[in-house]
C-alpha positions as CSV (number, residue, x, y, z in Angstrom):
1,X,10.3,15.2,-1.3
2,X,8.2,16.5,1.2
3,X,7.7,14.4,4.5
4,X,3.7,14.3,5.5
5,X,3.6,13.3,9.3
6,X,1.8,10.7,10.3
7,X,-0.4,12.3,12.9
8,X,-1.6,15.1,10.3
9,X,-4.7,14.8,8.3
10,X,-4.3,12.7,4.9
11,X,-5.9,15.9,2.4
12,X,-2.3,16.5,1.6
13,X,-1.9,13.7,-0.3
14,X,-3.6,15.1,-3.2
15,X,-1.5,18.1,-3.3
16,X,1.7,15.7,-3.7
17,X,3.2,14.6,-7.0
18,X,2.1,11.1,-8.2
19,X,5.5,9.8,-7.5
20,X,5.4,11.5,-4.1
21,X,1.9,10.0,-3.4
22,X,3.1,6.7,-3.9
23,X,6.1,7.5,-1.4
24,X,3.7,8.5,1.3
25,X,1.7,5.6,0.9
26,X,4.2,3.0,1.3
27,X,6.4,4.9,4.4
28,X,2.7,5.0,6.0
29,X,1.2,1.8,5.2
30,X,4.3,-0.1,4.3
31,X,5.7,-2.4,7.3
32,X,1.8,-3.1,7.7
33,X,1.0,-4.5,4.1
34,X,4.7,-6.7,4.9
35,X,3.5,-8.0,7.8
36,X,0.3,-8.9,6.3
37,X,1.4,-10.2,2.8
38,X,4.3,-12.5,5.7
39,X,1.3,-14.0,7.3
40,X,0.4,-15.5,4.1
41,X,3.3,-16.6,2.6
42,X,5.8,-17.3,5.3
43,X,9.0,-15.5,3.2
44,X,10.4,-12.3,3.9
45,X,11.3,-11.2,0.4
46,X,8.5,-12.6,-1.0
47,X,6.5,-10.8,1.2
48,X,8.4,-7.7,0.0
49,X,7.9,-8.4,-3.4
50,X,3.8,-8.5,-3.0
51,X,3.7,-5.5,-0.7
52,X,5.8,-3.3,-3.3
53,X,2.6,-4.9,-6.3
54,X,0.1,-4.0,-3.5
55,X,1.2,-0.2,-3.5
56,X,2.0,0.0,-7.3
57,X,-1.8,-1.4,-8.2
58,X,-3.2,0.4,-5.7
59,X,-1.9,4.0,-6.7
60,X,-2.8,2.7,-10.1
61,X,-6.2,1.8,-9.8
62,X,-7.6,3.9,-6.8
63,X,-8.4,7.5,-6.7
64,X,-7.7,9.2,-3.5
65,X,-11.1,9.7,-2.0
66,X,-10.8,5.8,-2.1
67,X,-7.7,5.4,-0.1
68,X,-8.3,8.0,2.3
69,X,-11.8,6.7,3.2
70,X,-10.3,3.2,4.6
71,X,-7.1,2.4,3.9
72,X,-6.6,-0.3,5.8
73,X,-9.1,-2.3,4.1
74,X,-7.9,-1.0,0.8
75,X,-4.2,-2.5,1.7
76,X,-5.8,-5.2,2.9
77,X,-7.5,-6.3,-0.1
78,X,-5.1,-5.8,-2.4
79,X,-2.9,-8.1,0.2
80,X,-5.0,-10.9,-0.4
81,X,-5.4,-10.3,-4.2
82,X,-1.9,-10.1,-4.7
83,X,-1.3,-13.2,-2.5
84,X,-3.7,-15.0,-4.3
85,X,-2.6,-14.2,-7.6
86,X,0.9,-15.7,-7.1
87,X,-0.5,-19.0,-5.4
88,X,-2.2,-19.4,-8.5
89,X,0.7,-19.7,-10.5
């Protein structure tokens, strides 16, 4: 697997194998969606648990253009939805 630097522009994302995408996402974006889904719910593993749902549904459900637009209020979104989905249960 390739490693995409953080620095350099995003477009290579969409040159990358699905399975590679979703590796890229998480090392980028992945101590951030922890932190956030932590804030929320107060358990470390827990907090692991959502952020791994946040990236999975997110590289599901969101075409690039969409994640390279604003990811940070992507994440963020599905931080909240996926926090709010377990509460509910």
């Amino acid at each position: 697997m390739e490693k995409i630097n953080s620095t350099a522009s995003p477009s290579p994302f969409g040159q990358l194998s699905k399975e590679d995408q979703l590796s890229w996402l998480m090392e980028e974006y992945g101590d951030m969606v922890v932190r956030l889904a932590f804030t929320y719910v107060k358990q470390k593993q827990l907090a692991e648990d959502i952020s791994q749902e946040v990236f999975i549904s997110c590289w599901l459900t969101s075409p690039f253009s969409a994640i390279a637009c604003n990811p940070n209020a992507l994440f963020i979104n599905f931080s909240y939805n996926a926090v709010q989905s377990i509460s509910v249960k």
